[in-house]
C-alpha positions in Angstrom: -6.6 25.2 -2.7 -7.8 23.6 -6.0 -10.5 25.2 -8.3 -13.6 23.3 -9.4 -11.7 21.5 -12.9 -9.0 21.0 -11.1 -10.4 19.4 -8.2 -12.6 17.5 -10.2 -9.5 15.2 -11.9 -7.3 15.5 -8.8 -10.1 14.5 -6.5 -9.9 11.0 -8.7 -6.3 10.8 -7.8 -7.5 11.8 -4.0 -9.7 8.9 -3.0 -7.4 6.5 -4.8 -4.1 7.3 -2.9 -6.9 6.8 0.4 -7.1 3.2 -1.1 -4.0 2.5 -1.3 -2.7 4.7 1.9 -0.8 2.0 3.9 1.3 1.3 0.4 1.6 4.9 -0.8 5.8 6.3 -1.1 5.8 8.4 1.8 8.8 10.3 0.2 6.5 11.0 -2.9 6.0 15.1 -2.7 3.5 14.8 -5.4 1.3 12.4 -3.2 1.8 15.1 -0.3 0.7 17.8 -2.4 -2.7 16.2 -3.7 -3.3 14.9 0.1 -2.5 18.0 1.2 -4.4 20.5 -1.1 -7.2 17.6 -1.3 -8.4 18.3 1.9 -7.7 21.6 2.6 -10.0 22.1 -0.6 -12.6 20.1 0.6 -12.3 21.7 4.2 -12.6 25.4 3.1 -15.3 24.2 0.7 -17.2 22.5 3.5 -16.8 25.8 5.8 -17.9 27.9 2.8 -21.4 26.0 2.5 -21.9 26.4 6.2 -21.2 30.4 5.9 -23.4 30.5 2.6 -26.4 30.0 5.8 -28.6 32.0 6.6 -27.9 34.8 9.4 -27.6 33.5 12.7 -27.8 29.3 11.4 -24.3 29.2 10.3 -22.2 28.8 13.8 -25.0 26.7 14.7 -24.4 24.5 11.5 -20.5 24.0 12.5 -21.0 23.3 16.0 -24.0 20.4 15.3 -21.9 19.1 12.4 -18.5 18.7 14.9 -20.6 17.1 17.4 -22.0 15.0 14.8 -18.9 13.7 13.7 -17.5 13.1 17.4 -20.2 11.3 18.4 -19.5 8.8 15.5 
């Protein structure tokens, strides 16, 4: 997982190897690792803002937000 400076100049790199994804060197590690860590840092940080709810609202958030995204 990536912290905020970090994230903030890989994220850069993110959404440009999504550009390019059906070009990108599959073999690269170093294109793995900022795919990889990319979105497990924007997942946890997504699931962190839901738990930051109050009481009661944040199991609620996650289902609605799943069904949301499902229905699509």
């Amino acid at each position: 997982m990536y912290e905020a400076k970090p994230f903030a100049k890989t994220s850069k790199e993110f959404l440009k190897i999504l550009q390019s994804i059906k070009n990108i060197d599959r073999k690269d590690n170093s294109i793995r690792e900022i795919l990889n860590n990319s979105t497990y840092t924007i997942q946890q940080s997504v699931g962190s803002a839901l738990d930051g709810l109050p009481a009661g609202q944040s199991n609620t958030a996650r289902k609605l937000n799943k069904v949301e995204r499902v229905a699509s």
